[in-house]
LOGUPA-206333 format. One record per residue (C-alpha): x, y, z. Coordinates in steps of 0.001 Angstrom, whole numbers, padded with zeros to 6 digits, always signed. Layout:
<atoms>
XYZ ...
</atoms>
This chain:
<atoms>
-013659-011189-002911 -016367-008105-003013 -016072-004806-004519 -017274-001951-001995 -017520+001550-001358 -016341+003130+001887 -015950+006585+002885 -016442+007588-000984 -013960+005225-002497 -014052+001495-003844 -011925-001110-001814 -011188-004498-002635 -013066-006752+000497 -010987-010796+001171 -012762-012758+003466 -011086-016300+004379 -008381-017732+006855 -004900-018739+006281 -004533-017203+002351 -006279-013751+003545 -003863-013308+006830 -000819-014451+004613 -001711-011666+001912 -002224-009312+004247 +001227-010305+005519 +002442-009875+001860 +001063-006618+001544 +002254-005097+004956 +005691-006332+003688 +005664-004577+000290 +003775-001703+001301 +004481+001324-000571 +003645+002855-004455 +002203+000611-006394 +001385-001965-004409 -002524-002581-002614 -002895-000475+000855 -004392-002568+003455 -006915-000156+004871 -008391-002700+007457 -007183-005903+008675 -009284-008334+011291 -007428-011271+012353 -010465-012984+013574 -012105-015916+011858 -012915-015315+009194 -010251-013292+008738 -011152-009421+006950 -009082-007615+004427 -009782-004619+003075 -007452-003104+000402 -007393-000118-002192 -008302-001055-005567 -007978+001301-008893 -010148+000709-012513 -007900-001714-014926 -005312-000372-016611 -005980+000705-020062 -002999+000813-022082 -004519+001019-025985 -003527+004451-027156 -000511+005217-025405 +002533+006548-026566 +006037+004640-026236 +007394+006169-022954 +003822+005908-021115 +004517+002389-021926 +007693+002203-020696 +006686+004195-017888 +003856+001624-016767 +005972-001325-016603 +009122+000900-015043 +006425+001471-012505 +005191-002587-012383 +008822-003372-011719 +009589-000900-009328 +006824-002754-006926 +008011-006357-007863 +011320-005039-006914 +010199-004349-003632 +009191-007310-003344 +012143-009137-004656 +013852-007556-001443 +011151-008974+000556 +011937-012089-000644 +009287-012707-002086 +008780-012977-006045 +005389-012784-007570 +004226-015032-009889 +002633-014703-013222 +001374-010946-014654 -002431-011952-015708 -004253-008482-017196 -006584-008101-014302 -003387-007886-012320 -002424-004451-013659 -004835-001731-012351 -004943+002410-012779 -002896+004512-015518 +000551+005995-016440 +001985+007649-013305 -000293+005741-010895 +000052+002111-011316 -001291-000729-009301 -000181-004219-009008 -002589-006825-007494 -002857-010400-007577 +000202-010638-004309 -002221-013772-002633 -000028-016127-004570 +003296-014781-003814 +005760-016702-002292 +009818-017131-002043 +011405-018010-005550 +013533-016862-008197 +013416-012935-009006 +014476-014245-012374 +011569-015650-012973 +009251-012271-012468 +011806-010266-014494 +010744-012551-017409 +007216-012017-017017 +007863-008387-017458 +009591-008969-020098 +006375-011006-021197 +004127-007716-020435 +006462-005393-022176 +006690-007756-025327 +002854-007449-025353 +002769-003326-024878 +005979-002960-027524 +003916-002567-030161 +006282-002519-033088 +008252-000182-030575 +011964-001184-031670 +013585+000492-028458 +010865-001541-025805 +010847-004678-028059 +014601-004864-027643 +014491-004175-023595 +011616-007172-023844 +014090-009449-025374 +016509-009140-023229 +014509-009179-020057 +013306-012797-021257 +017508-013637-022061 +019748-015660-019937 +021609-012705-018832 +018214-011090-017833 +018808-007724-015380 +017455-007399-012330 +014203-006165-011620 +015569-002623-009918 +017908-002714-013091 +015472-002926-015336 +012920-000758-013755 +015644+001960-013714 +015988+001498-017643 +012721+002275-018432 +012561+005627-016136 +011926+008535-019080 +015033+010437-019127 +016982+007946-018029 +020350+006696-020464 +018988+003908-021935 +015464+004418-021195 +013163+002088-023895 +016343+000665-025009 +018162-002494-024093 +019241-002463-020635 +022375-003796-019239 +023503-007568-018284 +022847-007715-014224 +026827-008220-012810 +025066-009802-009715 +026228-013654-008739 +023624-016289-009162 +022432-017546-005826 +020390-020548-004815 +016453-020477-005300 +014820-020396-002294 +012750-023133-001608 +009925-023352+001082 +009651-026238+003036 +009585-026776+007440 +010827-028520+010053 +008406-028392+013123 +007642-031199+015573 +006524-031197+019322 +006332-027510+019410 +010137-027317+018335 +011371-024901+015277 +013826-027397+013055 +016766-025697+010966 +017015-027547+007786 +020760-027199+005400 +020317-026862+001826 +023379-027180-000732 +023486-026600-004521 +021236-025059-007207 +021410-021218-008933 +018599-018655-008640 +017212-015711-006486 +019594-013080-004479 +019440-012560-000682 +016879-010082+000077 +017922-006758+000940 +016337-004158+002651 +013918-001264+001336 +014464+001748+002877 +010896+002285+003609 +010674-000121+006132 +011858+000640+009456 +013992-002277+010103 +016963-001660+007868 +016831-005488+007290 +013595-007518+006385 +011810-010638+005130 +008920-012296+004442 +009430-016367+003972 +011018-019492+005992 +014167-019632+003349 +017447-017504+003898 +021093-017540+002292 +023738-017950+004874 +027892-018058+004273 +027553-019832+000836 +024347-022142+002218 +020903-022131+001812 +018617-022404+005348 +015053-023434+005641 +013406-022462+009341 +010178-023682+010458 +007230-024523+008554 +005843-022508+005085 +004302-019582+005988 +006717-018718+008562 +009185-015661+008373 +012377-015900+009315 +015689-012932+009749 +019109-013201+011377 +021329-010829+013245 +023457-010887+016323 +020368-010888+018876 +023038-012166+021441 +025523-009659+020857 +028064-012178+021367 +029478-011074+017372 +028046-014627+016118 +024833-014142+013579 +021578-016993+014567 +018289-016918+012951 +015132-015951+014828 +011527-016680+013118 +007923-015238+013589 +004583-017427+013040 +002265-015288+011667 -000353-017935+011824 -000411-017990+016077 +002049-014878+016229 +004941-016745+017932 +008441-015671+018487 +011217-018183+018477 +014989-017191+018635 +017844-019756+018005 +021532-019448+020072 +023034-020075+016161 +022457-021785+012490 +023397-025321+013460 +021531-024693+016567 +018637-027887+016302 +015286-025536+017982 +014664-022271+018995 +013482-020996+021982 +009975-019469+022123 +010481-015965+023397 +007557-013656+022560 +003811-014413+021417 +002578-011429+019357 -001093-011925+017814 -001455-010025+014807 +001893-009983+013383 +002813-010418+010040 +006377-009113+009493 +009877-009025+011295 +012917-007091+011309 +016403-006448+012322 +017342-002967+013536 +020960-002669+013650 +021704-000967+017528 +025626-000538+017860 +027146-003786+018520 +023982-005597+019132 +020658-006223+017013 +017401-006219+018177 +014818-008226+016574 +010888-006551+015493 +007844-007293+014471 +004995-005367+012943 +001528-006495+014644 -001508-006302+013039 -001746-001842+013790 +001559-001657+011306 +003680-000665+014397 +007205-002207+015096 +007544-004209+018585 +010840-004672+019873 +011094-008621+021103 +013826-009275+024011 
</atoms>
């Protein structure tokens, strides 16, 4: 990683293979405030990413609500990224860049699928650490770290200024535990595998940000399906599910951002998928929702939405 300047502003330069490409995969998913803009991305070896950077936050000094408002603004972005499916990881100081009302989260090269929970608690870490006698964030801290922890949209919501309950404790999430979801893959002979998970407790299903222009999207290989978790392909891979054969039955369809192939299955307990696109570049897919049918996307490596089939 270098620090540069181009066209009058510092950027953040990643040179590598597989852990630059999936970043920039993370980052195209979460795009949006408060998260890194990819300014440049070459796919060649080594792979090139180039991404906006801001000074580190300072936060010695502030008042109570510019507190509250930095990590309202830190969960806002993991929140995003919860309906990515994708969770974070641990908040390290260098992680948190700019100041009150423009907030930067970095450190996304280590994200992967996993329990929201988890991140909620390590804002609840960051917010113990910024409370600062506070009683009103110290409380919202504690309970962020509880068993009946909110979510992370919930609790970003709390902490908006102006908002009932702002600082203070916010309320217990009424959403049903689901299982975590795990990464693992199936692939042999150039065949995608479905694997069938049962049991555990842990993230949601990701849901999709309205920023995106597939209403539905994920990054990651694991879904939640009719009570049962799925794992498709190999770790790395992203997988979505919709009626792509408008026949009113939903199958799973997954994109390799690693060689940028398309597979689509006929249904879950369907053994492999059949390849149907190759699209180099790509780092994200989506369902659009077209009447009775879906129609799966992908975003290539210009951030524009192919339609595959």
């Amino acid at each position: 990683m270098t620090l540069e300047v181009r066209d009058g502003r510092p950027v953040v330069v990643r040179r590598g293979s597989e852990a630059v490409r999936r970043e920039a995969a993370v980052l195209q998913a979460i795009a949006g405030p408060g998260a890194p803009e990819v300014l440049a991305f070459d796919d060649a070896e080594p792979a090139t990413l180039v991404t906006t950077v801001l000074p580190p936050l300072r936060t010695h000094g502030l008042s109570p609500a510019e507190r509250a408002s930095v990590v309202a603004d830190v969960a806002a972005v993991l929140a995003r990224a919860h309906a990515a499916g994708l969770v974070h990881g641990p908040l390290r100081p260098e992680h948190l860049l700019g100041r009150p009302g423009l907030v930067l989260v970095a450190g996304w090269s280590d994200a992967f699928p996993g329990n929201p929970a988890d991140d909620v608690a390590e804002v609840g870490r960051l917010l113990e650490r910024l409370a600062d006698g506070d009683p009103h964030l110290a409380a919202t801290a504690a309970r962020a770290q509880a068993a009946g922890r909110p979510t992370m949209a919930a609790l970003a919501e709390l902490l908006r200024p102006n908002r009932p309950g702002a600082g203070g404790e916010p309320a217990r999430s009424t959403s049903r535990g689901r299982p975590p979801l795990a990464v693992v893959g199936l692939a042999a002979a150039g065949a995608i595998g479905v694997l069938l998970l049962t049991g555990g407790r842990g993230a949601p299903a990701p849901t999709p940000t309205p920023a995106a222009p597939p209403p539905t999207m994920q990054l990651g290989n694991a879904v939640e399906r009719d009570g049962h978790r799925w794992r498709v392909g190999e770790p790395g891979d992203v997988v979505v599910a919709g009626d792509l054969g408008c026949n009113g039955v939903d199958a799973p369809a997954i994109l390799r951002p690693r060689t940028g192939q398309v597979w689509v299955f006929a249904s879950w307990s369907a053994g492999t998928g059949r390849l149907v696109a190759t699209v180099p570049g790509a780092g994200a897919a989506g369902i659009r929702h077209a009447g009775t049918c879906d129609r799966l996307e992908v975003r290539d490596r210009q951030g524009r939405w192919r339609t595959i089939g």
